[in-house]
N, C-alpha and C positions, 0 to 999 in steps of 0.2 A: 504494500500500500504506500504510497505516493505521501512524503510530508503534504501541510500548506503551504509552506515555502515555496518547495519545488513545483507544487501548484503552480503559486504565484508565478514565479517564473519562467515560467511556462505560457500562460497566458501575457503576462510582460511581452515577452520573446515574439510570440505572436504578433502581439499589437505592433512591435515596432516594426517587425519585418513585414506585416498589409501598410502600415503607414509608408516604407521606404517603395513597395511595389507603388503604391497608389501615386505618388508624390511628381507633380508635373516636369515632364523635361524638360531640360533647359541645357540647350547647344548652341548657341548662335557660331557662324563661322565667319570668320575674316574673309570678305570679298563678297559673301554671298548675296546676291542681287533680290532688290525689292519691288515689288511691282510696283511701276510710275504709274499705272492707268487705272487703279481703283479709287473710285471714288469715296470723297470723306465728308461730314459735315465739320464746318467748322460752329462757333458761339454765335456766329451772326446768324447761323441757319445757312449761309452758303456751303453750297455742295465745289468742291472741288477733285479733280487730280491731287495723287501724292507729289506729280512732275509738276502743277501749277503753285503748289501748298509751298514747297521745295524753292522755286523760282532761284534755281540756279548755284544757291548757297547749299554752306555744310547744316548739317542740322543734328544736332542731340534729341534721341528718341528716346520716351517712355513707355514702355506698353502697361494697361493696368485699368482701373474703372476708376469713374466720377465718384461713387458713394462710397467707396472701398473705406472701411472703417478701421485698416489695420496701416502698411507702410506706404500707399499710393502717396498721399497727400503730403507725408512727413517729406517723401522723395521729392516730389513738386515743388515744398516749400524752398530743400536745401537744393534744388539745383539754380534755382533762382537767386536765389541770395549768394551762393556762390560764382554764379554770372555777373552780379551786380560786382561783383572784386575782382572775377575774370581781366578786366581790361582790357576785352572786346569792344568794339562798336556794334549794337546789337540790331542795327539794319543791315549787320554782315553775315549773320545766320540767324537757323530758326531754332525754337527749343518746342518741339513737340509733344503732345501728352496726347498716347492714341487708344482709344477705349476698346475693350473685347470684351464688353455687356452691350448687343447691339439693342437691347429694349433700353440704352439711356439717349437721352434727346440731345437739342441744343442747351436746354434749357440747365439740364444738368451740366454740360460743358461749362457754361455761363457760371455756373454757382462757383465750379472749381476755379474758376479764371481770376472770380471775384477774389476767392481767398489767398490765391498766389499772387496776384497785387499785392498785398501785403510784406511780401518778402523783397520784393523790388522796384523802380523804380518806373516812370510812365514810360521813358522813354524802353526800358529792358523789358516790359511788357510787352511793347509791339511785336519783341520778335516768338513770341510765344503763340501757339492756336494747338486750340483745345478739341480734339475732334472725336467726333462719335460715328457709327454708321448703324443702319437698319437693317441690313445687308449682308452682316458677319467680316463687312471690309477688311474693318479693324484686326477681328480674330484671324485672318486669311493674311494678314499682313505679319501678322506676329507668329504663327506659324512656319513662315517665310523667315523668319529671321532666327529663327530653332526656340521659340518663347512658346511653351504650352500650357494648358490650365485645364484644370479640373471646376466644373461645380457642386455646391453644396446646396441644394436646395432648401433645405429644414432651414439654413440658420439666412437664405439667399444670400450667400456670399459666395466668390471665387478662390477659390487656390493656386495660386501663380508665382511663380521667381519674378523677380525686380529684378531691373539693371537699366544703366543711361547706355546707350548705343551711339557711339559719333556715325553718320550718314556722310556718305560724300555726296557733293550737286547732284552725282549722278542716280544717287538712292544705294549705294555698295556698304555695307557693314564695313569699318575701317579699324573699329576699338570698340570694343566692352569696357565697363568701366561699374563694377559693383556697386549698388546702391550704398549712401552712407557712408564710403570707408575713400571716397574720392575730397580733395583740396580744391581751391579753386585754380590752382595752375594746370591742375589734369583736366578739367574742364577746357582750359583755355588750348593746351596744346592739343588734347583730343580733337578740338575744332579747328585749329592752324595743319595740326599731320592731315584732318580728312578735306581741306580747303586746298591739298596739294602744294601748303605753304605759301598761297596767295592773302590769307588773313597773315597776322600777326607780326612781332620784330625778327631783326637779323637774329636777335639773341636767341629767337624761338627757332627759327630754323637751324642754328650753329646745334644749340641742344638737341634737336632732333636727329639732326645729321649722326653726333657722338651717343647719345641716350638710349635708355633699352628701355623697354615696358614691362616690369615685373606683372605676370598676369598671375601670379598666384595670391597674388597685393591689388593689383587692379591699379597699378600705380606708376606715373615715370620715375622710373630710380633716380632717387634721391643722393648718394654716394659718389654717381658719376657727374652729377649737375657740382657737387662738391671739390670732385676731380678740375670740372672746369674752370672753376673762378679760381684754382690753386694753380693750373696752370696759365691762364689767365695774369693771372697775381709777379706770377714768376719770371714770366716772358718779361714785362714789362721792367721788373727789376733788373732783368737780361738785357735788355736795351739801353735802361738808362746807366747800366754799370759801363755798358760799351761807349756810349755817348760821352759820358766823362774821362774816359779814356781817352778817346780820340783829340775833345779838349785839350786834356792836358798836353798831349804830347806837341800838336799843334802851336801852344803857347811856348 
């Protein structure tokens, strides 16, 4: 006969392992192309393309729901407010929040819009739209990019992985970047490496040139941007040691 214990753990064991079965995938791949020609609504209630929504710029994606009462929103707030310190120009991409509950409207778009105002400014607003579809667009788009989900109906909630996605113009997955665990410089070079280094400074492209992206961190390594201003630093004492040199002797 079986302690309770080993009962318990037993049923434990269980539960984790239908939880780890059940638990939605999540793959996205670097390159992997996003359909431009699904239509989306945005908060105005305009129906767009992702190629019109897009207009040419990089764009950071969300996939996740309006009402979502767990990390959707927390994610929305903090990627805004870290765009707001990005030091971007934010008529030079777009930050997207694309919904896979196709029964939410514009009007729910609108609500979430409202409250990610809060975290930034009018003008870091523009580059944001909030899009919902009837259609399953949305979930067909997040599909597309290895984003799956499960629902729950009893409690009507989704079960979904988070993560900001950098877009290049052309709609191509370029960076993953884990929800919460990103600065705003990863924001900022996520959107300069997927702009083809048409946004942002020399500086960002010199760092990207030399930089790795730890993807187990979800982060640009920090140790080699340390590297660079040490070398950086050094050159320059290398030059000026030579300069005074050449002085001297000259005199």
């Amino acid at each position: 006969m079986k302690s309770p214990v080993w009962a318990a753990l037993l049923l434990l064991g269980s539960a984790v392992s239908a939880w780890a079965v059940e638990r939605p995938a999540f793959d996205p791949q670097i390159g992997a192309q996003l359909d431009l020609g699904l239509q989306l609504l945005d908060a105005s209630g305009t129906k767009q393309s992702l190629a019109n929504i897009l207009s040419g710029r990089p764009a950071l994606v969300v996939f996740g729901y309006d009402k979502c009462p767990n990390l959707c929103g927390v994610t929305q707030q903090a990627v805004a407010s870290d765009l707001k310190k990005a030091g971007l120009d934010p008529a030079d991409y777009r930050a997207l929040f694309i919904s896979i509950d196709k029964t939410e409207t514009a009007q729910d778009a609108a609500n979430a819009k409202e409250v990610v105002a809060q975290s930034t400014t009018p003008a870091g607003l523009k580059a944001w739209r909030f899009l919902t579809s009837a259609d399953d667009a949305g979930a067909s788009l997040a599909a597309e990019a290895g984003i799956h989900f499960d629902t729950r109906p009893r409690v009507d909630q989704f079960v979904h992985p988070i993560a900001i996605l950098a877009l290049t113009p052309e709609g191509r997955i370029s960076r993953v970047l884990p929800a919460l665990t990103f600065e705003p410089r990863d924001l900022r070079l996520a959107l300069v490496e997927a702009s083809a280094n048409k946004l942002g400074s020399i500086a960002d492209h010199v760092f990207l040139l030399c930089a790795g992206f730890d993807t187990s961190k979800g982060q640009y390594t920090a140790p080699i941007w340390a590297a660079l201003k040490f070398g950086g630093i050094t050159t320059i004492l290398v030059l000026g040691t030579g300069i005074l040199l050449l002085t001297r002797r000259r005199g």
